[in-house]
C-alpha positions as CSV (number, residue, x, y, z in Angstrom):
1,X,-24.6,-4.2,-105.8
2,X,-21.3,-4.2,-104.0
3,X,-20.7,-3.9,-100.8
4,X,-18.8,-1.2,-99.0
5,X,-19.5,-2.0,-95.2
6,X,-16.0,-3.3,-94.8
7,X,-14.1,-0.4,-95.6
8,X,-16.7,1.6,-93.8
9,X,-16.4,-0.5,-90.5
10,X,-12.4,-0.8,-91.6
11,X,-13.4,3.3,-91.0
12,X,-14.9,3.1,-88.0
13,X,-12.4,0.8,-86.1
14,X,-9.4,3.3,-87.6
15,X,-11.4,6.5,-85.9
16,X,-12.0,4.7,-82.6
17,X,-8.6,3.7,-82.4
18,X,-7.1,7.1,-83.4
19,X,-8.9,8.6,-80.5
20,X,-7.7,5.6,-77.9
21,X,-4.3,6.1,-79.0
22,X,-4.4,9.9,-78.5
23,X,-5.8,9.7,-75.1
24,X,-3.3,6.8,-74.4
25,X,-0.6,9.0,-75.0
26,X,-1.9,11.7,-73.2
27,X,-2.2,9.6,-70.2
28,X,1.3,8.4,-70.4
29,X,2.6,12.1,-70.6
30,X,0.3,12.7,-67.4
31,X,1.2,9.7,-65.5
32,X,5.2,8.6,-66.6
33,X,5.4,6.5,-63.7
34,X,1.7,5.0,-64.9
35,X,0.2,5.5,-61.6
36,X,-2.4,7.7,-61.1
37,X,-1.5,10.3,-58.8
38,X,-0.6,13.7,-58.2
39,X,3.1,14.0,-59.2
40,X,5.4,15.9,-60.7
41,X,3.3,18.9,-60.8
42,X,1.0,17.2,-63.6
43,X,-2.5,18.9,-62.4
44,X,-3.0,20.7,-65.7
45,X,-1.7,17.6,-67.7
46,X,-4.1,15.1,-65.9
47,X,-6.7,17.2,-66.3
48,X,-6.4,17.7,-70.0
49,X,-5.7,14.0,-70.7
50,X,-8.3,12.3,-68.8
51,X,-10.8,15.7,-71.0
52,X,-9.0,13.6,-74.0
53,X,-11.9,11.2,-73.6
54,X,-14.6,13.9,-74.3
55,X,-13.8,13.4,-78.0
56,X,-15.0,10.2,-77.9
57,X,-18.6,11.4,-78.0
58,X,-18.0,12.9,-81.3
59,X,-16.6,9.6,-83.0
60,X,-20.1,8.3,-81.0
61,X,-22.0,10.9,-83.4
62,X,-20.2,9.9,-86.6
63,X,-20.4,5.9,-85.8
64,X,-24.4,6.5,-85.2
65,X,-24.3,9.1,-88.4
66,X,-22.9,6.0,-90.3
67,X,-24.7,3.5,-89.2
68,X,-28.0,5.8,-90.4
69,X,-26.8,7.0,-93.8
70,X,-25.4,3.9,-95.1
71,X,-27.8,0.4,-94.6
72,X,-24.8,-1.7,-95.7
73,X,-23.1,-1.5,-92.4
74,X,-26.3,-3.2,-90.4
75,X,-24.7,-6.5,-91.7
76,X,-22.3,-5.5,-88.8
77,X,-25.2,-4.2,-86.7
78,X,-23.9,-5.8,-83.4
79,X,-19.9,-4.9,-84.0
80,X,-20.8,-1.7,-84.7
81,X,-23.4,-1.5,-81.4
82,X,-20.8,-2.8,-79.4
83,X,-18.1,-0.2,-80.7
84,X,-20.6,2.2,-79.4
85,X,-20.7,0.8,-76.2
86,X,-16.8,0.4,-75.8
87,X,-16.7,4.2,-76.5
88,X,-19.7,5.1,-74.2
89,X,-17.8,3.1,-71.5
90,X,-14.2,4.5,-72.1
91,X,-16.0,8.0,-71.9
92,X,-17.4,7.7,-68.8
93,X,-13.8,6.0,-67.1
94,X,-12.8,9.1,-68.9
95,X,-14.7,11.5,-67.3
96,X,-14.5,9.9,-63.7
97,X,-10.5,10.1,-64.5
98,X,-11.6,13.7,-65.1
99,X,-13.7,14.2,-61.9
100,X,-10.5,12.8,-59.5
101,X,-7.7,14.5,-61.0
102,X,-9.1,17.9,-60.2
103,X,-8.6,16.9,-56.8
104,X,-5.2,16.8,-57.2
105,X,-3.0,20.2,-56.2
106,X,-2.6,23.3,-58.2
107,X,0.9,23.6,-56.6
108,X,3.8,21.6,-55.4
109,X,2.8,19.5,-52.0
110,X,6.3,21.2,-50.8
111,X,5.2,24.6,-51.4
112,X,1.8,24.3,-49.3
């Protein structure tokens, strides 16, 4: 029998960090100055970049989907579970990112 858990966990690091780098880049097109802030009239753009972190939750689905349908990857059990957690944790910054920004101005400060 030959094994196939490390291109399958090689699978599962490449979608996790596909999805880190999308948000990543969404937050630096949010924030150019990298603080988190109201600025720039960036109240649509924060909101959708810290939402980025929603889709998380279905590379959480797919890793658990995996880790059912093929027994090969349990030899990774504990990467794989900590993945999970990584993910669950980067969700929830996510959504608190989510929570603060739409406190932030629908117009310019100026203009109020």
């Amino acid at each position: 029998h030959h094994s196939t858990w490390p291109l399958l966990y090689a699978k599962l690091l490449s979608k996790v960090w596909i999805q880190l780098r999308i948000c990543c880049n969404n937050l630096r097109v949010a924030y150019p100055d990298a603080r988190v802030r109201p600025q720039n009239q960036n109240g649509l753009q924060a909101v959708a970049s810290a939402a980025s972190f929603r889709d998380l939750d279905s590379i959480r689905l797919e890793l658990v989907a995996m880790l059912q349908s093929e027994p090969d990857l349990l030899t990774v059990g504990m990467t794989v579970s900590s993945l999970l957690e990584l993910c669950r944790h980067i969700q929830k910054a996510g959504k608190n990112l989510e929570e603060y920004t739409r406190s932030f101005p629908s117009q310019p400060i100026d203009a109020m």
